[in-house]
C-alpha positions in Angstrom: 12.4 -8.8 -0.8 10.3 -5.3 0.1 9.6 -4.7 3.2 6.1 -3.7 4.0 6.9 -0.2 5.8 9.3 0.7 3.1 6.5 0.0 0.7 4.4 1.9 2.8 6.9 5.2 2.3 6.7 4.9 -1.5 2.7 4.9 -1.2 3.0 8.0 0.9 5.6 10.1 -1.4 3.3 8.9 -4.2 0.1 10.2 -2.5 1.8 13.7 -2.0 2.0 14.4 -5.4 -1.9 13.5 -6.5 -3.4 15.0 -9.3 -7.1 16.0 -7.7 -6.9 19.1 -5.4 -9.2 17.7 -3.3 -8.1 14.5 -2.2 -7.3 15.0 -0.2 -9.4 17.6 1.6 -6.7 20.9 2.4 -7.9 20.5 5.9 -7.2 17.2 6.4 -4.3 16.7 3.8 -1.1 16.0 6.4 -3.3 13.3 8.1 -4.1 11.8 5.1 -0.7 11.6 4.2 0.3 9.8 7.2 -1.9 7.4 7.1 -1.2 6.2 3.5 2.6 6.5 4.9 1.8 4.7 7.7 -0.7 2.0 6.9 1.6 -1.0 6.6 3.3 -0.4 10.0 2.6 -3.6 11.9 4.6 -5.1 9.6 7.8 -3.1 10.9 8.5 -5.5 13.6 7.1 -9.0 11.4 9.6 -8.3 8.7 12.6 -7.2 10.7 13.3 -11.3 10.8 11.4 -13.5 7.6 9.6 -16.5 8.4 9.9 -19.7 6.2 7.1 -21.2 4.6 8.4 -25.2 4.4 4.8 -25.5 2.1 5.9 -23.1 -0.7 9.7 -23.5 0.0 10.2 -19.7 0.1 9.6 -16.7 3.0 6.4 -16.2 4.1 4.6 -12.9 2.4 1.6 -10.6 3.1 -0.3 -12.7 1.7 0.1 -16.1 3.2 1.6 -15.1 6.7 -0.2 -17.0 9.3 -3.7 -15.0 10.3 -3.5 -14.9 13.9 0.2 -12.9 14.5 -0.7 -10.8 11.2 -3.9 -9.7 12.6 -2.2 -8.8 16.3 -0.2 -6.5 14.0 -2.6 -5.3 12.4 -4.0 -3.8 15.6 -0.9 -3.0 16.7 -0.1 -0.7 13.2 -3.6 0.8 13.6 -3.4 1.5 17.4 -0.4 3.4 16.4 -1.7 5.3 13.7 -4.5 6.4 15.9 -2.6 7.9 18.5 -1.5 10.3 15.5 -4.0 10.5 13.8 -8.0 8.7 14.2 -9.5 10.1 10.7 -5.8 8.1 9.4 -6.8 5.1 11.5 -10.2 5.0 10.4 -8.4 5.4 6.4 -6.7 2.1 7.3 -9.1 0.1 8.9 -11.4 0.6 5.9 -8.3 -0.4 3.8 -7.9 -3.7 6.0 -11.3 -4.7 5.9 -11.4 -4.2 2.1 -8.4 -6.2 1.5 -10.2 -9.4 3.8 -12.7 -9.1 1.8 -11.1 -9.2 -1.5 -9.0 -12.0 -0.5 -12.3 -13.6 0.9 -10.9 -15.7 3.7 -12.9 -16.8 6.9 -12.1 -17.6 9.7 -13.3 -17.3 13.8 -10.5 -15.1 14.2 -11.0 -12.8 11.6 -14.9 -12.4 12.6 -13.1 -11.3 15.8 -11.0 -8.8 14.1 -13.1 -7.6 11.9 -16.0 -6.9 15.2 -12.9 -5.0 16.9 -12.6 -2.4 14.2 -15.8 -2.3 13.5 -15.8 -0.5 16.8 -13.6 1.6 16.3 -14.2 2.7 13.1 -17.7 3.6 14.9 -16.3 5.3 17.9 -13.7 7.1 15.5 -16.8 8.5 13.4 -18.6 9.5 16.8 -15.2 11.4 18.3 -14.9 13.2 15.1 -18.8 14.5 14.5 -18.3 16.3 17.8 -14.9 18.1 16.5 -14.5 18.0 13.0 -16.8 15.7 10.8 -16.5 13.8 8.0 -17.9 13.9 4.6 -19.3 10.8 3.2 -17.6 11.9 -0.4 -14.3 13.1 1.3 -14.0 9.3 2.9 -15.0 7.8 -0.2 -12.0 9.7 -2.5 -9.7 9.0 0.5 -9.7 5.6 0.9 -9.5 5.2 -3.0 -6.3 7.2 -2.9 -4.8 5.0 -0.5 -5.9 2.0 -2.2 -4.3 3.5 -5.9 -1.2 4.2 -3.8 -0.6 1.3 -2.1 -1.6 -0.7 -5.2 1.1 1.5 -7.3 4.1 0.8 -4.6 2.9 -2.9 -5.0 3.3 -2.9 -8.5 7.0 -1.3 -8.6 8.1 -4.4 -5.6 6.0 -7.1 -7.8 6.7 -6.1 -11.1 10.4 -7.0 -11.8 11.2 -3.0 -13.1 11.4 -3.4 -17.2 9.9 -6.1 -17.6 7.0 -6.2 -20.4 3.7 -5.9 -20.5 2.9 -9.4 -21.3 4.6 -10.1 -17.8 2.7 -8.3 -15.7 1.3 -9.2 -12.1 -2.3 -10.9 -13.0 -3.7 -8.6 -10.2 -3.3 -5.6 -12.3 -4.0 -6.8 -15.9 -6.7 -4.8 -15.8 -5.4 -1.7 -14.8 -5.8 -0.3 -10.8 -9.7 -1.1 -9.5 -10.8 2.1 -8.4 -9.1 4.4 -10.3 -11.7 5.3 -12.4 -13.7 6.8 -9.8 -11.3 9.6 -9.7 -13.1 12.6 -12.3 -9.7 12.9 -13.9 -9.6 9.7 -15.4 -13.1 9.6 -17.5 -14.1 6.7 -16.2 -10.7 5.0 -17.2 -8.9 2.8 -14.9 -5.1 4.1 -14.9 -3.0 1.5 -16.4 1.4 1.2 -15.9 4.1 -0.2 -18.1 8.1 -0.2 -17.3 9.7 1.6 -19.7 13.1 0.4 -19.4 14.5 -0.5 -15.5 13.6 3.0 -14.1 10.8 4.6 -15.5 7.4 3.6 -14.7 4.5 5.3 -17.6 1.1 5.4 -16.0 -1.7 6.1 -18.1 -4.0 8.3 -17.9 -1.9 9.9 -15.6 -2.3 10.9 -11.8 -0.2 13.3 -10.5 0.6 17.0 -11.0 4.3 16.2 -12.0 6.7 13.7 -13.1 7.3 11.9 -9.0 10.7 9.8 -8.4 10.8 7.6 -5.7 13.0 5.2 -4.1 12.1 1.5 -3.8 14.3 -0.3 -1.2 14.7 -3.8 -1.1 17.0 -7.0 -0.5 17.9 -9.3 -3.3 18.5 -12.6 -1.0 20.0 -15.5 -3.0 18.5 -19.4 -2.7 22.0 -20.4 -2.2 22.5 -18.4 1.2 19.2 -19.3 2.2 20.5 -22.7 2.1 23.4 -22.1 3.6 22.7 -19.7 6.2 19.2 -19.9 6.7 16.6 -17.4 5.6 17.0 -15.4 8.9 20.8 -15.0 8.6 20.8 -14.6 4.9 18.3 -11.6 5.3 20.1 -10.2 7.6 23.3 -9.9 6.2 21.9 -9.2 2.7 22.5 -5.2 2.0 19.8 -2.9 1.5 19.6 -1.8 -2.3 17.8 1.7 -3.3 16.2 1.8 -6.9 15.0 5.0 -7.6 11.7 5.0 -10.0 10.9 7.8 -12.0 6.8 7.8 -12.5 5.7 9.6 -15.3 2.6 9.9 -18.2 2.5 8.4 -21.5 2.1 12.0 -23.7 2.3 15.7 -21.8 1.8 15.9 -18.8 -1.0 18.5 -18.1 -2.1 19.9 -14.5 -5.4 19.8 -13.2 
């Protein structure tokens, strides 16, 4: 089990290391940064304690939590993230309302959500053409980087590390949507394959040097579940730190 924040982290020390030197802009790099950091924390206090899901008989996930508390964190994450940074906020509040829409669920209370950052996404835009404002290109290649990014950390926590190919989470089959908007890739969509249990090879490849990060997680067994219960058996399940060495299939040459 990942939590979401710590997947978060692994996003943002990916991000750092980017290939394209301009996404993000210089200016606005260290909010950027933050942001892709930062986007997954309303889950911080959601995943201190796991819920059960009696339907699938295992703990509730990102995907299948209940609508109404996930979207009050939601808010909550993003009202954070704006008090340190609005262009971050506004990065992941287009990343929210891209993910609803992929998932393509409806709902009253996610027309509600989705009117509330509507405005503030607009009053975020307004605050920021009076100080500093934003380019419609320099949005565009941000959110995409947050999007490879988180998509990459997602692939390290759903892809059991070494497995093969022919195991591979369905969602990224194809390769990671979007990538191929970035000029580096040729119109490519950057593709990943385990080589071995601690080396991820993407392909082509999107940063300016080989990146190791550290995936943390908790490996709860059924058994405890059972006899402990999923909150107890989380809870005294130790943190374990797998450190993930992303690198290219060939040289690795700088932009």
């Amino acid at each position: 089990m990942v939590r979401q924040h710590d997947h978060g982290q692994v996003a943002g020390d990916l991000a750092a290391y980017f290939r394209s030197p301009q996404v993000p802009e210089p200016a606005r790099r260290g909010e950027v940064l933050r942001a892709v950091r930062n986007h997954d924390r309303g889950w911080i206090d959601l995943d201190e304690t796991p819920f059960w899901n009696d339907a699938e008989g295992a703990p509730y996930t990102f995907l299948d939590f209940p609508v109404v508390p996930k979207l009050n964190f939601y808010t909550k994450g993003l009202d954070e993230v704006e008090a340190d940074t609005p262009y971050g906020a506004l990065l992941c509040s287009l990343h929210y309302d891209r993910l609803i829409e992929v998932a393509g669920i409806v709902s009253p209370e996610i027309t509600r959500y989705q009117e509330r950052e509507e405005q503030r996404r607009a009053r975020i835009r307004r605050e920021l053409e009076q100080t500093d404002p934003i380019g419609e290109s320099e949005l565009y290649y941000d959110c995409r980087l947050l999007q490879f990014c988180d998509d990459l950390s997602l692939y390290m926590a759903l892809n059991e590390p070494g497995s093969p190919k022919s195991e591979e989470h369905p969602w990224w089959k194809d390769g990671f949507s979007g990538s191929e908007d970035f000029g580096f890739t040729d119109g490519r969509r950057i593709s990943a394959e385990w080589q071995g249990v601690n080396k991820l090879v993407l392909d082509p490849f999107p940063f300016t040097e080989e990146v190791a990060v550290t995936l943390v997680l908790r490996r709860v067994p059924k058994t405890e579940v059972e006899a402990k219960g999923i909150a107890q058996a989380y809870g005294d399940a130790p943190d374990l730190k797998y450190r993930i060495i992303v690198t290219g299939s060939g040289e690795i040459t700088h932009a």
